[in-house]
PLY file of the C-alpha trace (Angstrom):
ply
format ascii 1.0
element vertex 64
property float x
property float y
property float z
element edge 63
property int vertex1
property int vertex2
end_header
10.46 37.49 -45.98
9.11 36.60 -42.73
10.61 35.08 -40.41
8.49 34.31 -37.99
5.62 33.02 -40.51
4.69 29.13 -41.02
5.08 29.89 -45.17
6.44 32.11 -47.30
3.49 34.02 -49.52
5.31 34.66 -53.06
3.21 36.48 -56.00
2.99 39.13 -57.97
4.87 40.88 -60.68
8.74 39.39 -60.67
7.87 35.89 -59.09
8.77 32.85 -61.42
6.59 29.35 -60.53
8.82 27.21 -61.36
6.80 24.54 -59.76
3.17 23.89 -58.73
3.27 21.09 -56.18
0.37 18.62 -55.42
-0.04 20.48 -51.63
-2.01 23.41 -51.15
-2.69 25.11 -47.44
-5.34 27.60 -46.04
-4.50 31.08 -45.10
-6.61 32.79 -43.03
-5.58 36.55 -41.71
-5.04 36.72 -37.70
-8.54 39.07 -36.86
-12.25 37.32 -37.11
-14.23 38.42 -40.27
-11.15 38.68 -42.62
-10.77 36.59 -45.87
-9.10 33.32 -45.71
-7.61 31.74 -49.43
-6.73 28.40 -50.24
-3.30 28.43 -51.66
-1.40 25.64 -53.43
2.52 25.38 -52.86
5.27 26.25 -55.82
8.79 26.94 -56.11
9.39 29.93 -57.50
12.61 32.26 -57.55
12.77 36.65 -58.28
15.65 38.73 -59.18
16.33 41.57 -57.29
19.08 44.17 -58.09
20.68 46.14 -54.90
22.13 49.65 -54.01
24.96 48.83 -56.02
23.90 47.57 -59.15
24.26 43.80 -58.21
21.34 40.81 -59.30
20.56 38.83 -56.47
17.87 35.77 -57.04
15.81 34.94 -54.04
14.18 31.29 -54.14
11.40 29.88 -52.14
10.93 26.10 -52.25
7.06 25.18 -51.32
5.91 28.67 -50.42
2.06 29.72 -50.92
0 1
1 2
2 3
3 4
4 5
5 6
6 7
7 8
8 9
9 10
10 11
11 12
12 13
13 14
14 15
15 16
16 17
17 18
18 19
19 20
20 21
21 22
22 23
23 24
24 25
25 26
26 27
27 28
28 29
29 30
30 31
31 32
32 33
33 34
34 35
35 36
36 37
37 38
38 39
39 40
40 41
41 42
42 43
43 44
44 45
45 46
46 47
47 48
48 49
49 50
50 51
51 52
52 53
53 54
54 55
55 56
56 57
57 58
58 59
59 60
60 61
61 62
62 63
C-alpha cells in the first residue's frame, strides 16, 4: 500500500472484488508519453500469511 497515493490499485492473482461500484477514475503514470487506464472502483479484500504462519486479510473499500 501506498500511502501517499490518491487510490489504492488492487489486482491480480489473490484479490477478491467483492464489489464493482458505479465510479470509475483515470490513472495516468507521472512522466509524458506513458499509458493512462480508466479504472472502475471495487471492494475487494486478499489473504496474506506472515513470517509466522499467521492469515492476515487486507481490505480496500473503493480502490482502482
Amino acid at each position: 500500500m501506498d500511502t501517499d497515493a490518491e487510490r489504492e490499485v488492487v489486482g491480480g492473482v489473490g484479490w477478491k472484488v467483492l464489489h464493482f461500484s458505479d465510479k470509475s477514475e483515470s490513472l495516468h503514470v507521472g512522466l509524458n508519453g506513458m499509458w493512462s487506464v480508466n479504472l472502475p472502483f471495487v471492494d475487494a479484500f486478499t489473504a496474506v500469511e506472515d513470517t509466522d504462519g499467521r492469515v492476515v486479510l487486507i481490505g480496500v473499500e473503493e480502490g482502482g
